[in-house]
Jmol script that loads the backbone (N, CA, C; Angstrom):
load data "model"
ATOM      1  N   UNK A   1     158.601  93.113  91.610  1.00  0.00           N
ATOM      2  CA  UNK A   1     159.156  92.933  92.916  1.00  0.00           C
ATOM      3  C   UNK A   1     159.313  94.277  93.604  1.00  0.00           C
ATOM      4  N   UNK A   2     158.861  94.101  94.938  1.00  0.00           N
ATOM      5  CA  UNK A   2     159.048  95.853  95.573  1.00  0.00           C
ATOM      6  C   UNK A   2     160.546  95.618  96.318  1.00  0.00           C
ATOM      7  N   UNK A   3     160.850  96.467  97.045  1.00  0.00           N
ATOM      8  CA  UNK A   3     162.151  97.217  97.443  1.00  0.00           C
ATOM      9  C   UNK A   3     162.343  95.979  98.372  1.00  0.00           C
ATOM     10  N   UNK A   4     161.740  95.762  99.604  1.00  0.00           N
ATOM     11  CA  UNK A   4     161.766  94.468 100.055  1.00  0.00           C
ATOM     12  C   UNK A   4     160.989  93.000  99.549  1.00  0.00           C
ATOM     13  N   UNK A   5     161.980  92.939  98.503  1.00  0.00           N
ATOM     14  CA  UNK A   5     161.688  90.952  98.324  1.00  0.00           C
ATOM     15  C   UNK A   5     162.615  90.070  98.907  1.00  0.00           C
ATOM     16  N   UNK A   6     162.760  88.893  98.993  1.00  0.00           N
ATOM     17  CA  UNK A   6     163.446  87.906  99.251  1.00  0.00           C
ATOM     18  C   UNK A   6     164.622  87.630  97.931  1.00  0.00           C
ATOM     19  N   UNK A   7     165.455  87.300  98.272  1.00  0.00           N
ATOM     20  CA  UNK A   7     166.463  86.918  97.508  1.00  0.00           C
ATOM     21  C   UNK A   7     166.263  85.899  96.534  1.00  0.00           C
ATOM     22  N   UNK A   8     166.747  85.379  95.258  1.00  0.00           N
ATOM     23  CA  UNK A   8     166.427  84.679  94.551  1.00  0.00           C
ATOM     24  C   UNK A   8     166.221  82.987  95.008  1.00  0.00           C
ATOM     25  N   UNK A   9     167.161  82.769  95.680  1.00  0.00           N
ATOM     26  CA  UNK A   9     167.236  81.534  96.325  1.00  0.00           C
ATOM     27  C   UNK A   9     166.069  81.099  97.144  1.00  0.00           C
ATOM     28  N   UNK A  10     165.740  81.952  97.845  1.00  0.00           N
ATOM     29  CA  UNK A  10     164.764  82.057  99.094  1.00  0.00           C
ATOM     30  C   UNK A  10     163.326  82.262  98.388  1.00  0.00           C
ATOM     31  N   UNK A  11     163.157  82.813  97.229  1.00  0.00           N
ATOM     32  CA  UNK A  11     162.034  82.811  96.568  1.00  0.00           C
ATOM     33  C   UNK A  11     161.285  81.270  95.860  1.00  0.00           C
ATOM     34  N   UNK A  12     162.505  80.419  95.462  1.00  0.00           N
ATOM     35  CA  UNK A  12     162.559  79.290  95.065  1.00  0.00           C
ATOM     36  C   UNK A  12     161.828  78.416  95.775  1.00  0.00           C
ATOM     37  N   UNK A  13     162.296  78.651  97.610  1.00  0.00           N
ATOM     38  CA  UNK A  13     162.078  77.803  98.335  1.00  0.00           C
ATOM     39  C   UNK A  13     160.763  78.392  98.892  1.00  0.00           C
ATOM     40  N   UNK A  14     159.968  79.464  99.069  1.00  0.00           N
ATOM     41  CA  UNK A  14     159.162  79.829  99.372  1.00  0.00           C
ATOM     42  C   UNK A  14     157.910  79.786  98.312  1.00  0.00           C
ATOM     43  N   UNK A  15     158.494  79.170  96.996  1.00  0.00           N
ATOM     44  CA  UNK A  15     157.288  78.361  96.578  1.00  0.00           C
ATOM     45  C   UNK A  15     157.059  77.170  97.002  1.00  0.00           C
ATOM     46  N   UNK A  16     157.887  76.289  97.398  1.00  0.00           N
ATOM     47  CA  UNK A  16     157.443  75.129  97.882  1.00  0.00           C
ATOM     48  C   UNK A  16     156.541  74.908  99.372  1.00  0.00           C
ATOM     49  N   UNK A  17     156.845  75.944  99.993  1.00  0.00           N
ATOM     50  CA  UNK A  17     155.738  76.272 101.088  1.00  0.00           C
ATOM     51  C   UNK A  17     154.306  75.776 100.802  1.00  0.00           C
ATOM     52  N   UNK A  18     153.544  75.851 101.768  1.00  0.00           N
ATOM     53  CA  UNK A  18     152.190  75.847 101.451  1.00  0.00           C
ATOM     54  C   UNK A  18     151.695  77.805 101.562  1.00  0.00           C
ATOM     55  N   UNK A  19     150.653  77.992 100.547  1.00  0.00           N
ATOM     56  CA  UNK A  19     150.377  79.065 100.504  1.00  0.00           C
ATOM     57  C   UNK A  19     149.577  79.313 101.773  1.00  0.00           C
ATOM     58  N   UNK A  20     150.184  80.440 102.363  1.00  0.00           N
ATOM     59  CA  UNK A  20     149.256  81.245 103.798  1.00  0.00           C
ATOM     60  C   UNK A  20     148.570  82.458 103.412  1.00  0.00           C
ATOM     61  N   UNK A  21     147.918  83.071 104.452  1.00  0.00           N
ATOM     62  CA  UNK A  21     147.327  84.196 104.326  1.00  0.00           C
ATOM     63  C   UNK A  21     147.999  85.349 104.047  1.00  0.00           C
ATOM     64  N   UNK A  22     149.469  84.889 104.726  1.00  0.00           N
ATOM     65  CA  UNK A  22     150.309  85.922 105.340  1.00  0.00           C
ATOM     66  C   UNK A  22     151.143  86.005 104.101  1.00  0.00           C
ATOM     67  N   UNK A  23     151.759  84.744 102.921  1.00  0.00           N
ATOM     68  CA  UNK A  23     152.161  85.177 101.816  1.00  0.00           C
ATOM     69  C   UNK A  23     151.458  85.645 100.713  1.00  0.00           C
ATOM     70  N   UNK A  24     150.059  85.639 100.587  1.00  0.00           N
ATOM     71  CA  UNK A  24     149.386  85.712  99.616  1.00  0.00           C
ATOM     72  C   UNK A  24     149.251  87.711  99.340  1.00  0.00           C
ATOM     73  N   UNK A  25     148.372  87.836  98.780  1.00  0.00           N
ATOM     74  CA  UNK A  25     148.164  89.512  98.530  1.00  0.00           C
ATOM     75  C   UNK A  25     146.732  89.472  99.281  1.00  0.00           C
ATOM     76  N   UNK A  26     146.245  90.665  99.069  1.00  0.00           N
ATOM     77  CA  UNK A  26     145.162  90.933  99.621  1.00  0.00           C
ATOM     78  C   UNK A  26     144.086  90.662  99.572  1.00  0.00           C
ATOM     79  N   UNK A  27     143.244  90.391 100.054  1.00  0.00           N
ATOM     80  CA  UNK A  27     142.088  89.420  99.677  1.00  0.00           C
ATOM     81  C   UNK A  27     142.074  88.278  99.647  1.00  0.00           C
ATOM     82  N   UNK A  28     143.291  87.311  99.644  1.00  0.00           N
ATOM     83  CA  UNK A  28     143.184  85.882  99.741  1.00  0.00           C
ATOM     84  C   UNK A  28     142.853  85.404 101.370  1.00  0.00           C
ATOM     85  N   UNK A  29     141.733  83.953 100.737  1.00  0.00           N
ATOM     86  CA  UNK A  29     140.962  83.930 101.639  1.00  0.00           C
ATOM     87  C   UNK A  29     141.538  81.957 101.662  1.00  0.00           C
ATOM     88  N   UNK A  30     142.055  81.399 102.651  1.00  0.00           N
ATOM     89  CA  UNK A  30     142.363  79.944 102.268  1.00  0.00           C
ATOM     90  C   UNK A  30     141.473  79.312 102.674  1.00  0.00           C
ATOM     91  N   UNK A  31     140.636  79.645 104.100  1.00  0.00           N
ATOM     92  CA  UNK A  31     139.174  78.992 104.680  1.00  0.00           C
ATOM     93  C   UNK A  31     139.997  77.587 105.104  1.00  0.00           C
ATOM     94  N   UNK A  32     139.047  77.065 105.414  1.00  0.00           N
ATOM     95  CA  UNK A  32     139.270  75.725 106.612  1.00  0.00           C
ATOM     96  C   UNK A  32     139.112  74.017 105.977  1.00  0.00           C
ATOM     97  N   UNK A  33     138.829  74.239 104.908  1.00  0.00           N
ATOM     98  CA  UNK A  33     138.657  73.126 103.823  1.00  0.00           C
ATOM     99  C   UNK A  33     137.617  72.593 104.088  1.00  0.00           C
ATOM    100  N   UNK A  34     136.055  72.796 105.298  1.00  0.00           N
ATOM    101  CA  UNK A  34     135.295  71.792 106.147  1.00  0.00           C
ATOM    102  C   UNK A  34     133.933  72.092 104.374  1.00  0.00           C
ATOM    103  N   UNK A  35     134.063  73.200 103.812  1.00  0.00           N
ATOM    104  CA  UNK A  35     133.115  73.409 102.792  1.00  0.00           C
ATOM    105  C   UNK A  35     131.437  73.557 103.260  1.00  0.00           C
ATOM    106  N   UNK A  36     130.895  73.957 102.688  1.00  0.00           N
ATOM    107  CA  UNK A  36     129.179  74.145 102.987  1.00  0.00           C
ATOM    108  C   UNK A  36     128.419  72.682 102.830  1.00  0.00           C
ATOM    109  N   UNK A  37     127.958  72.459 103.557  1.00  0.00           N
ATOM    110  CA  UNK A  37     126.809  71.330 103.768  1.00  0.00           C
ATOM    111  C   UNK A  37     125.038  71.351 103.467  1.00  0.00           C
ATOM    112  N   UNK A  38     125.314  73.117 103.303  1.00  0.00           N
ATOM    113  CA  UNK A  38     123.624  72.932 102.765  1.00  0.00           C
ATOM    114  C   UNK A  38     123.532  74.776 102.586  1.00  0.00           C
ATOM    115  N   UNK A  39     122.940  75.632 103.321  1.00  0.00           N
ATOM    116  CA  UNK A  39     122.661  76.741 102.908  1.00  0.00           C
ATOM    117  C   UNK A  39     121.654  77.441 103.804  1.00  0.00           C
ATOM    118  N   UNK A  40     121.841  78.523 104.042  1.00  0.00           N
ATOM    119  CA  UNK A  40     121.526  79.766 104.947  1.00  0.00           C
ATOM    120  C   UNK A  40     119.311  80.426 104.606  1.00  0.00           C
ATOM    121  N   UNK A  41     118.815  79.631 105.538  1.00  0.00           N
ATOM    122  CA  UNK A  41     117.505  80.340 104.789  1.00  0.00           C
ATOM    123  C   UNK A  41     117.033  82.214 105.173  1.00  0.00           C
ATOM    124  N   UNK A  42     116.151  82.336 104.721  1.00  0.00           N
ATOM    125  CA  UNK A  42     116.120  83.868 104.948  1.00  0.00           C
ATOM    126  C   UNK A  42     115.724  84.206 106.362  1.00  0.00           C
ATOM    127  N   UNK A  43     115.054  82.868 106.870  1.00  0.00           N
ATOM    128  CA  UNK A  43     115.419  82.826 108.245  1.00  0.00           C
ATOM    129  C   UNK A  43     115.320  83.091 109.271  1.00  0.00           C
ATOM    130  N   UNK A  44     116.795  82.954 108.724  1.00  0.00           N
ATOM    131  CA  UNK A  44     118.057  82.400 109.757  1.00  0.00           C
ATOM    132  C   UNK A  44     118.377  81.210 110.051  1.00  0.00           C
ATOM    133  N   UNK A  45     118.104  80.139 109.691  1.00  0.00           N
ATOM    134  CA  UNK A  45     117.658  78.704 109.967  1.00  0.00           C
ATOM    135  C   UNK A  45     118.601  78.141 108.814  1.00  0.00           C
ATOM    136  N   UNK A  46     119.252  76.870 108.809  1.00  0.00           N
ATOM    137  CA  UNK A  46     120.098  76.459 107.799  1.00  0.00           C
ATOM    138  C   UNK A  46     119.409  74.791 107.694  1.00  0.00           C
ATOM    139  N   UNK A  47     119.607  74.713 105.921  1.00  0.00           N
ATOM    140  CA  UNK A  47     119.417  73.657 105.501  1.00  0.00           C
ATOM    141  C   UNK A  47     120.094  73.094 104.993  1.00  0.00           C
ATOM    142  N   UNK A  48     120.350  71.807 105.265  1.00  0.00           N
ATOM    143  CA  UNK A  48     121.498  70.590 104.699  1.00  0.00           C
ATOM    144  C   UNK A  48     121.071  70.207 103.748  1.00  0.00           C
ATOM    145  N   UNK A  49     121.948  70.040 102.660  1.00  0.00           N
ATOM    146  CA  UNK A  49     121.669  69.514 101.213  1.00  0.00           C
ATOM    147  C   UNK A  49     122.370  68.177 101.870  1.00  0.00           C
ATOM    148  N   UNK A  50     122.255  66.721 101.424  1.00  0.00           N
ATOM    149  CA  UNK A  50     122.457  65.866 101.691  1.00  0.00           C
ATOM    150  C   UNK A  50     122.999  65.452 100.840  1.00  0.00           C
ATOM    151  N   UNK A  51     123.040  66.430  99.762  1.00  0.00           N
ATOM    152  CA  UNK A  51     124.005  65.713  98.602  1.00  0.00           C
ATOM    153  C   UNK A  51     125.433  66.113  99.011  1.00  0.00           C
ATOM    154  N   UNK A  52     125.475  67.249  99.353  1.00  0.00           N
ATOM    155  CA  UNK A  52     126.970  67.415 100.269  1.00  0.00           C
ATOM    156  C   UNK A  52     127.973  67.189 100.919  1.00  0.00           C
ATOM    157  N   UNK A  53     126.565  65.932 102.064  1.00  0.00           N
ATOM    158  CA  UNK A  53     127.586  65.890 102.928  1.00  0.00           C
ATOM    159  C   UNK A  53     128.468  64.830 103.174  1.00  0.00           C
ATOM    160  N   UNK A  54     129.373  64.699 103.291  1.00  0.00           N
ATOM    161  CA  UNK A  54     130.515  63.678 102.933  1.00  0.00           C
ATOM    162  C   UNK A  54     130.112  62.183 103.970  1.00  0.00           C
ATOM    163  N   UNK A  55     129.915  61.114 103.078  1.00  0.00           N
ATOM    164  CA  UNK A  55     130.181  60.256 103.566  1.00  0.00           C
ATOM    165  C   UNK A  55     131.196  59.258 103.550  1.00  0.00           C
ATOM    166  N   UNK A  56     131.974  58.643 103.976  1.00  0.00           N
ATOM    167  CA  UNK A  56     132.980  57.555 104.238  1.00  0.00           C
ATOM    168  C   UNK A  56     132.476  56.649 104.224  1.00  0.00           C
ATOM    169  N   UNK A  57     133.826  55.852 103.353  1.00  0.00           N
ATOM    170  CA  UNK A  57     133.041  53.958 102.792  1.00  0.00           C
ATOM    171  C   UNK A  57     134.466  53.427 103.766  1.00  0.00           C
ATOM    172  N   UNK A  58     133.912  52.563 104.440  1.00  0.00           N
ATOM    173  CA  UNK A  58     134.753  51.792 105.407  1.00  0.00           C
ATOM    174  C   UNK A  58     134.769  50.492 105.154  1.00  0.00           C
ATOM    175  N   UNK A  59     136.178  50.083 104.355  1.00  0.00           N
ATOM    176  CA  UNK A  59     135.990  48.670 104.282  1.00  0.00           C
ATOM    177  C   UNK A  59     136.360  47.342 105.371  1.00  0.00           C
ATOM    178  N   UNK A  60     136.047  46.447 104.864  1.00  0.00           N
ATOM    179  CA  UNK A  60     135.481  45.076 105.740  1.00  0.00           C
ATOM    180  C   UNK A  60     136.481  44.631 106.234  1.00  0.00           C
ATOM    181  N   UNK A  61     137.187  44.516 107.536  1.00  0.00           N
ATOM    182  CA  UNK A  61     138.431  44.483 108.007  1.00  0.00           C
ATOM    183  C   UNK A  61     138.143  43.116 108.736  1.00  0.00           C
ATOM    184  N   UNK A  62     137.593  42.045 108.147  1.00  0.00           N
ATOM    185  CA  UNK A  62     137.318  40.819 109.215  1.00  0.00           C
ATOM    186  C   UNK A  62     138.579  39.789 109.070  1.00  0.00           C
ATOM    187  N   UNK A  63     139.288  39.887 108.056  1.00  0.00           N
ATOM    188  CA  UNK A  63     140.645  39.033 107.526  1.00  0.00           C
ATOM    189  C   UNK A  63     141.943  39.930 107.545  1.00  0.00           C
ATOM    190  N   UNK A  64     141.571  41.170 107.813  1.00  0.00           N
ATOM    191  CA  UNK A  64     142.996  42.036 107.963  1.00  0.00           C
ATOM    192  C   UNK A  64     143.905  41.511 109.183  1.00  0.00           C
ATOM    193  N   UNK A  65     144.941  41.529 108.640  1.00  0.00           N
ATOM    194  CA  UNK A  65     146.458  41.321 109.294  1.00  0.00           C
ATOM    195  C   UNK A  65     146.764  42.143 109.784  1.00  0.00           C
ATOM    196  N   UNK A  66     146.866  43.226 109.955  1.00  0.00           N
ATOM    197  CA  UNK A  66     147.560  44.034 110.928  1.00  0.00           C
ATOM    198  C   UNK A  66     146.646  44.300 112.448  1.00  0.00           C
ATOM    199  N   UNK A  67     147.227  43.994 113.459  1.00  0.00           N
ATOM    200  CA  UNK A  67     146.531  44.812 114.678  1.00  0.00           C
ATOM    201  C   UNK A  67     146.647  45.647 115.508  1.00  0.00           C
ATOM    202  N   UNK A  68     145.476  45.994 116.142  1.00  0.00           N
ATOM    203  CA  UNK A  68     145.542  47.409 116.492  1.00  0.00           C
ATOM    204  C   UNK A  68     146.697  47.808 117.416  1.00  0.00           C
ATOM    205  N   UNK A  69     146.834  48.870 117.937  1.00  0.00           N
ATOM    206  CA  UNK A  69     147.746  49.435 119.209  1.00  0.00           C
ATOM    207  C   UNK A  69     147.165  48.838 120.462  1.00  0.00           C
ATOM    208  N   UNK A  70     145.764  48.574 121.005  1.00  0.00           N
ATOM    209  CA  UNK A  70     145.353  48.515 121.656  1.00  0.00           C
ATOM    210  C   UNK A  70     145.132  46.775 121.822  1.00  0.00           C
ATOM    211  N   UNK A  71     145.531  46.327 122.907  1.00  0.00           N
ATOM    212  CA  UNK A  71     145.219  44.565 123.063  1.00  0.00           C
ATOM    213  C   UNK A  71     144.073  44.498 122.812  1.00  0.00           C
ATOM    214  N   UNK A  72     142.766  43.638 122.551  1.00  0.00           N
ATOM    215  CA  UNK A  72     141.735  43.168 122.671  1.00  0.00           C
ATOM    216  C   UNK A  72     141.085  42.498 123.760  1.00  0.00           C
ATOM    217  N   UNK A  73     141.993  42.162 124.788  1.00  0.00           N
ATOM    218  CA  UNK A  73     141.274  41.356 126.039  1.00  0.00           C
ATOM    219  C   UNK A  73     142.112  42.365 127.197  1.00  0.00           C
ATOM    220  N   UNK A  74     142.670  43.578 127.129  1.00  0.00           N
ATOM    221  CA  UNK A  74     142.183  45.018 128.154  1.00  0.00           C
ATOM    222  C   UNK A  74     141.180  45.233 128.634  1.00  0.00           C
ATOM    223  N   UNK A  75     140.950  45.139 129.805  1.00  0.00           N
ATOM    224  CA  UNK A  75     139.403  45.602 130.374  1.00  0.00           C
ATOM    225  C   UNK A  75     139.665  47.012 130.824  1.00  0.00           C
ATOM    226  N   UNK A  76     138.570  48.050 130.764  1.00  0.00           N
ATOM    227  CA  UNK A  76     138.346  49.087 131.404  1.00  0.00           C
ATOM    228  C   UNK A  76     139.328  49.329 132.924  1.00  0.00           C
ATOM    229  N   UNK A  77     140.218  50.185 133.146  1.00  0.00           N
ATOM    230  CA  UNK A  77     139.976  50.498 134.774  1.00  0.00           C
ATOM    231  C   UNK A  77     139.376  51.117 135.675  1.00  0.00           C
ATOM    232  N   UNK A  78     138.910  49.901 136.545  1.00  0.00           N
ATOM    233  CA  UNK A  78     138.248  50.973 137.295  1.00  0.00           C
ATOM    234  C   UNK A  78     138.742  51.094 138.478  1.00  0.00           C
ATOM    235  N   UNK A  79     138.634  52.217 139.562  1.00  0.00           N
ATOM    236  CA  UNK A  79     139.304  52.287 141.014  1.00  0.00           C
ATOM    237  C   UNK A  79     140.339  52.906 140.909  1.00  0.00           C
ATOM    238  N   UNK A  80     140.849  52.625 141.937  1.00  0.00           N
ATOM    239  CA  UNK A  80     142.009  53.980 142.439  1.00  0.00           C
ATOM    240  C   UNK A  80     143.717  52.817 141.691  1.00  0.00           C
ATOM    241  N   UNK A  81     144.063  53.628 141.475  1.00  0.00           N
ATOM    242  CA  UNK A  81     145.795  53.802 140.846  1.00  0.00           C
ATOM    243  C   UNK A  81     146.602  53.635 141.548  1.00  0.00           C
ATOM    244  N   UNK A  82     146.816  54.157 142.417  1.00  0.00           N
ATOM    245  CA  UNK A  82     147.715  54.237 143.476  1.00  0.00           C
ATOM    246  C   UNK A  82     148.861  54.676 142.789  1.00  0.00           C
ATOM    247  N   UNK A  83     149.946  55.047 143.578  1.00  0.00           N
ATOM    248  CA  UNK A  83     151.556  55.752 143.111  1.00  0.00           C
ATOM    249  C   UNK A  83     150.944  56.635 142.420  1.00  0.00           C
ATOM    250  N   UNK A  84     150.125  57.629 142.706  1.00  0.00           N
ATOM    251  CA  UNK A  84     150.262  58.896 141.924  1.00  0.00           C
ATOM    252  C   UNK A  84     149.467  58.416 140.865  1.00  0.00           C
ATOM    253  N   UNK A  85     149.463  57.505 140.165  1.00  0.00           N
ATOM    254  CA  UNK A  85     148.629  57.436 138.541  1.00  0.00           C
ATOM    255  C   UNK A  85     147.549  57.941 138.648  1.00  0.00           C
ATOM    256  N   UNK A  86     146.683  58.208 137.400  1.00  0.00           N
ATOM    257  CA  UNK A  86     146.169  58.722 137.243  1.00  0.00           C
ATOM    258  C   UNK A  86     145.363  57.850 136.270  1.00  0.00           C
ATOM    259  N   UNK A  87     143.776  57.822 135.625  1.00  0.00           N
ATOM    260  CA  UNK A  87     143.142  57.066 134.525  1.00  0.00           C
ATOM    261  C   UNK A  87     143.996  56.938 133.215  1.00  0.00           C
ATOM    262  N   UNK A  88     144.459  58.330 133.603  1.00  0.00           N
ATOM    263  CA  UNK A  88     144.699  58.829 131.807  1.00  0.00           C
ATOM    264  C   UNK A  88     146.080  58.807 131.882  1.00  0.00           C
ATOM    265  N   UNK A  89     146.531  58.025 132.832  1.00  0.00           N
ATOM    266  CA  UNK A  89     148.068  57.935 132.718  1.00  0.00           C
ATOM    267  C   UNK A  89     148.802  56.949 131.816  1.00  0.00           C
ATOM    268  N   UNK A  90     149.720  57.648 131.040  1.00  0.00           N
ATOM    269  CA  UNK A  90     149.946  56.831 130.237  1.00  0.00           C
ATOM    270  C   UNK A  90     150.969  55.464 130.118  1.00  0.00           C
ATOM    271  N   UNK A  91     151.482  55.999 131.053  1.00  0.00           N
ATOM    272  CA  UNK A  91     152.240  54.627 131.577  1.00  0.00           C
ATOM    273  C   UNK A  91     151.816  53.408 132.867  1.00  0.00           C
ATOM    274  N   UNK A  92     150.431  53.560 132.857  1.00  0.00           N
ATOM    275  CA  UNK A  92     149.214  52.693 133.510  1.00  0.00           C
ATOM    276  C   UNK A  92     149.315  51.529 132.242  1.00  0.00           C
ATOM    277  N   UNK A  93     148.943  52.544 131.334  1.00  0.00           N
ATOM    278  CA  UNK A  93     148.184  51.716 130.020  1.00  0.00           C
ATOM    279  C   UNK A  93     149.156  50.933 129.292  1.00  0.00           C
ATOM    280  N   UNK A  94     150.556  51.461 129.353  1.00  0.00           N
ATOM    281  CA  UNK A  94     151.189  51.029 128.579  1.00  0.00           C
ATOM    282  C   UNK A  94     151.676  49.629 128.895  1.00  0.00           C
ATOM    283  N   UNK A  95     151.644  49.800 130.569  1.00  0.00           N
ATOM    284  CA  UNK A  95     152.353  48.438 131.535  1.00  0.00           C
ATOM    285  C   UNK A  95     151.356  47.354 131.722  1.00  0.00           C
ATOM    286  N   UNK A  96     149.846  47.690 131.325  1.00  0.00           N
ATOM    287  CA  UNK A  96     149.214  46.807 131.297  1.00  0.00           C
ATOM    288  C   UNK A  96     149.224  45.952 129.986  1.00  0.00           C
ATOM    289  N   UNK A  97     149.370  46.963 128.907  1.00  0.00           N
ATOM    290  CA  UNK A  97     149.251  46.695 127.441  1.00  0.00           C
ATOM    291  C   UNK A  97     150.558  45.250 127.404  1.00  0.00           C
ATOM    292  N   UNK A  98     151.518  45.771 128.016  1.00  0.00           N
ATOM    293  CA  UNK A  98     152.806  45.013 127.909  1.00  0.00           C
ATOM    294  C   UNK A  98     152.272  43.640 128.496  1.00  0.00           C
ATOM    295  N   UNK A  99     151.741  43.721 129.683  1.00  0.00           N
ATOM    296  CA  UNK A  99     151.298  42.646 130.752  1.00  0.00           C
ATOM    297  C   UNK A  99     150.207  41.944 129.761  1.00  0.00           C
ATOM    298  N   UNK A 100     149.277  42.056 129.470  1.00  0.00           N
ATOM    299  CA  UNK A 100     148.724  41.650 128.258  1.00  0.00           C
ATOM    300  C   UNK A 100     148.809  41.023 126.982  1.00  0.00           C
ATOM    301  N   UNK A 101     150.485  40.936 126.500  1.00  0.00           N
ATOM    302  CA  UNK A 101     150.816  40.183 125.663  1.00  0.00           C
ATOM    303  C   UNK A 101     150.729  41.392 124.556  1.00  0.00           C
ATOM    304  N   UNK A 102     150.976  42.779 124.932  1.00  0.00           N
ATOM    305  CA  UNK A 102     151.413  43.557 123.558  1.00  0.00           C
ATOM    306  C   UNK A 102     152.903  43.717 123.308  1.00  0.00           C
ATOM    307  N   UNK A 103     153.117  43.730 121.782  1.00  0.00           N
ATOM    308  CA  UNK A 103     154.409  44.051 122.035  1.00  0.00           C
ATOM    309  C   UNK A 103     154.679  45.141 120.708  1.00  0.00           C
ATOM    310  N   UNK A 104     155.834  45.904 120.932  1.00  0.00           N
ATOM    311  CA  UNK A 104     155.572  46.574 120.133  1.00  0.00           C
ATOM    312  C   UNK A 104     156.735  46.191 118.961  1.00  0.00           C
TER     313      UNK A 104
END
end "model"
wireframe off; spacefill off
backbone 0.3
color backbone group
């Protein structure tokens, strides 16, 4: 331990952290978790190994019980808002959602 460490208590709890760049020593490198997908040719040109690259198994949701946030018989808006709204306003969507038979 050098001259400035943390107190015993505070050391305890600063393992439970997730490790950063900023606690680690020098040279630690944590990177972005996205990993390599294939490899760098001499190039310059990159090739995908396909064994790599991650695919997702999505299962068959035709009998699932739970539903979405979003009603199913919402249509698109189109045209003007009026009172200030906006497309992306979110309390457009929400008052229609309600009007629609959502509830939360």
């Amino acid at each position: 331990m050098g001259p400035f460490s943390p107190t015993q208590p505070l050391q305890r709890a600063l393992r439970r952290l997730a490790l950063t760049t900023k606690s680690a020593r020098k040279g630690f490198y944590k990177g972005t978790g996205s990993g390599a997908m294939g490899s760098h040719t001499k190039w310059g040109g990159y090739k995908i190994d396909y064994s790599k690259v991650r695919t997702y198994v999505v299962p068959d949701l035709t009998d699932f019980q739970l539903t979405p946030f979003v009603a199913k018989n919402i249509e698109k808006a189109k045209g003007t808002f009026g009172r200030g709204l906006s497309p992306r306003s979110g309390k457009l969507y929400l008052n229609q959602w309600k009007a629609e038979g959502g509830d939360f």
